[in-house]
matplotlib code that plots the C-alpha trace (Angstrom):
import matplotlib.pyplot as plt

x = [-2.9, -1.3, 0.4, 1.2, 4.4, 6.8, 6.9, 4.1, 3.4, -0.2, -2.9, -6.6, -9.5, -13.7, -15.4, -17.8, -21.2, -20.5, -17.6, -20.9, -22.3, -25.9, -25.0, -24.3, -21.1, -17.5, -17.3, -14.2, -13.1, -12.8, -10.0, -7.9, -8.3, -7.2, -4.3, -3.0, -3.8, -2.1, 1.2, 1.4, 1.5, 4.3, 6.3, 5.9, 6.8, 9.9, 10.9, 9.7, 6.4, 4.8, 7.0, 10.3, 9.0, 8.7, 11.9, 14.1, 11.6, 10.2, 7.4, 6.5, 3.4, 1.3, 2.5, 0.3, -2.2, -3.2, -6.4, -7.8, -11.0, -11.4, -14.2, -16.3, -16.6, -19.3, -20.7, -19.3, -16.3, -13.3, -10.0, -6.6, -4.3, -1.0, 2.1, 5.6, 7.9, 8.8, 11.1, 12.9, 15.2, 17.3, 17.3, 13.2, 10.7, 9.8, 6.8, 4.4, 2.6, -1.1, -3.0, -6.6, -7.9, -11.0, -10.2, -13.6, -12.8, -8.9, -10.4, -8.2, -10.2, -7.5, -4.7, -2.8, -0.3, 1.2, 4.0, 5.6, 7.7, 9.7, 8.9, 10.1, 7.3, 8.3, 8.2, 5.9, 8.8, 10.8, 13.8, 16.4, 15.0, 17.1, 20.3, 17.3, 14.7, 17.5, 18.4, 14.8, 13.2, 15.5, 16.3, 12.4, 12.2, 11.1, 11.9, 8.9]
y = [12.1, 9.6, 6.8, 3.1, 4.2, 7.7, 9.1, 7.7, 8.1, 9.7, 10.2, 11.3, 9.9, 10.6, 7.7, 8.0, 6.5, 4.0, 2.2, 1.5, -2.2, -3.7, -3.1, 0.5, 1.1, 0.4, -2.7, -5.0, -4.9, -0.9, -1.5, -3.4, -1.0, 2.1, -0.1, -1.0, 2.5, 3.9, 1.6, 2.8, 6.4, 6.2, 3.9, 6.9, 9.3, 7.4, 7.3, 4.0, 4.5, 1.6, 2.9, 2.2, -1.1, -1.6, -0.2, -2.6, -5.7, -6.0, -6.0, -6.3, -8.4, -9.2, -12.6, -11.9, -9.5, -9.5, -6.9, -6.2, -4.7, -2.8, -0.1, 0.3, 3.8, 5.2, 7.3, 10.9, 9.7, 11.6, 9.7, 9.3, 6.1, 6.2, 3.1, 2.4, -0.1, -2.2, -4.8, -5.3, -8.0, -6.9, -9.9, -10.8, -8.9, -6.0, -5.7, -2.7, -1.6, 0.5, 2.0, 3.8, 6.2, 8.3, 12.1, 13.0, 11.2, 9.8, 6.3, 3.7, 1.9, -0.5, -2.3, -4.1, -5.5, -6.7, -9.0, -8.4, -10.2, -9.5, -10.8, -10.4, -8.7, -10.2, -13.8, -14.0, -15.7, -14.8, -12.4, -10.4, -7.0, -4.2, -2.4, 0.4, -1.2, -2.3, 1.2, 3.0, 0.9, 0.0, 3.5, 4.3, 1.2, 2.5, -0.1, -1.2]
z = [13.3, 15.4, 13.0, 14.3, 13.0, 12.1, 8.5, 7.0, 3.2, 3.1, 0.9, 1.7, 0.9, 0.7, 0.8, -2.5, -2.7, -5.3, -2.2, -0.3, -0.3, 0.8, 4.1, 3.7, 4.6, 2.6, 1.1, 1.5, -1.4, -1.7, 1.4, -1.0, -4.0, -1.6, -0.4, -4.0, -5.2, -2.2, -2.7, -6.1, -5.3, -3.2, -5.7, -7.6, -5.3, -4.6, -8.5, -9.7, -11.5, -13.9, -17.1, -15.1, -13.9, -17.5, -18.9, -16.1, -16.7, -13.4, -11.1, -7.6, -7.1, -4.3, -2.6, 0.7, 2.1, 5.3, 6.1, 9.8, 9.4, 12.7, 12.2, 9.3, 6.9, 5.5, 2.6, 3.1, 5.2, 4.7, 5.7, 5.2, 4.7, 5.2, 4.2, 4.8, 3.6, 6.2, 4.9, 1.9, 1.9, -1.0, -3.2, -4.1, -1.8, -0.1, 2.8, 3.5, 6.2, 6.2, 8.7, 7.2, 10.0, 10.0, 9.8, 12.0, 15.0, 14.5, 14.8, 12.7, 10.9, 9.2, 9.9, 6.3, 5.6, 2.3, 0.7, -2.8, -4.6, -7.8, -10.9, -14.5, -16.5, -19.7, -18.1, -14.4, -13.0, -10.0, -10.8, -8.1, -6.9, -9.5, -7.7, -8.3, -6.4, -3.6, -3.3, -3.6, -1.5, 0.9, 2.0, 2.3, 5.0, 8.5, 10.9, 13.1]

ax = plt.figure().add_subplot(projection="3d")
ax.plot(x, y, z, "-o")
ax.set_aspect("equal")
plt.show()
């Protein structure tokens, strides 16, 4: 697959029936769930799953997204999305990048991109990114 950039985070999806709206192909909002579900994943895969975001009192929430629909998908469609971190500032928030490409014909479909901020979970309000987070996700940042 050719990424928009190198060492993409990956994960493959098959577009299910129930992502299909009245005009038969994906509907918006199914873009946004696989780019949350997708940014998860690789917070996981980096070491910071939900129940450390818990035990060190913070969050990353969404500040901004920014979605470029350029294709649609369809029922059937088998594809893959892929994310990187492409900014963390080290103090309150971190950027990532998506691209979502067909598998069948290598067409990218998507283009996303989405702002976090850090939060305390135990009060909503702004709090300094963890030495943890700094260190995580600053060494996953691929520069564009």
């Amino acid at each position: 697959m050719e990424w928009a950039l190198p060492d993409p985070f990956v994960i493959d999806i098959c577009v299910a029936d129930e992502a299909i709206d009245a005009y038969q192909h994906v509907n918006n909002s199914e873009y946004l769930r696989w780019v949350e579900q997708i940014s998860w994943a690789h917070s996981v895969a980096l070491g910071l799953s939900i129940e450390r975001y818990r035990e060190l009192d913070r969050a990353m929430v969404v500040h901004r997204h920014e979605l470029d629909y350029l294709a649609p998908a369809f029922a059937g469609d088998e594809l893959q999305l892929a994310t990187w971190i492409v900014d963390c500032d080290e103090r309150f928030s971190l950027t990532r990048r998506f691209q979502l490409v067909r598998v069948e014909d290598a067409k990218t479909l998507l283009y996303a991109r989405t702002r976090f901020a850090c939060v305390a979970l135990s009060t909503g309000r702004p709090k300094r990114l963890p030495e943890e987070y700094r260190r995580i996700y600053g060494n996953a940042v691929i520069v564009e």
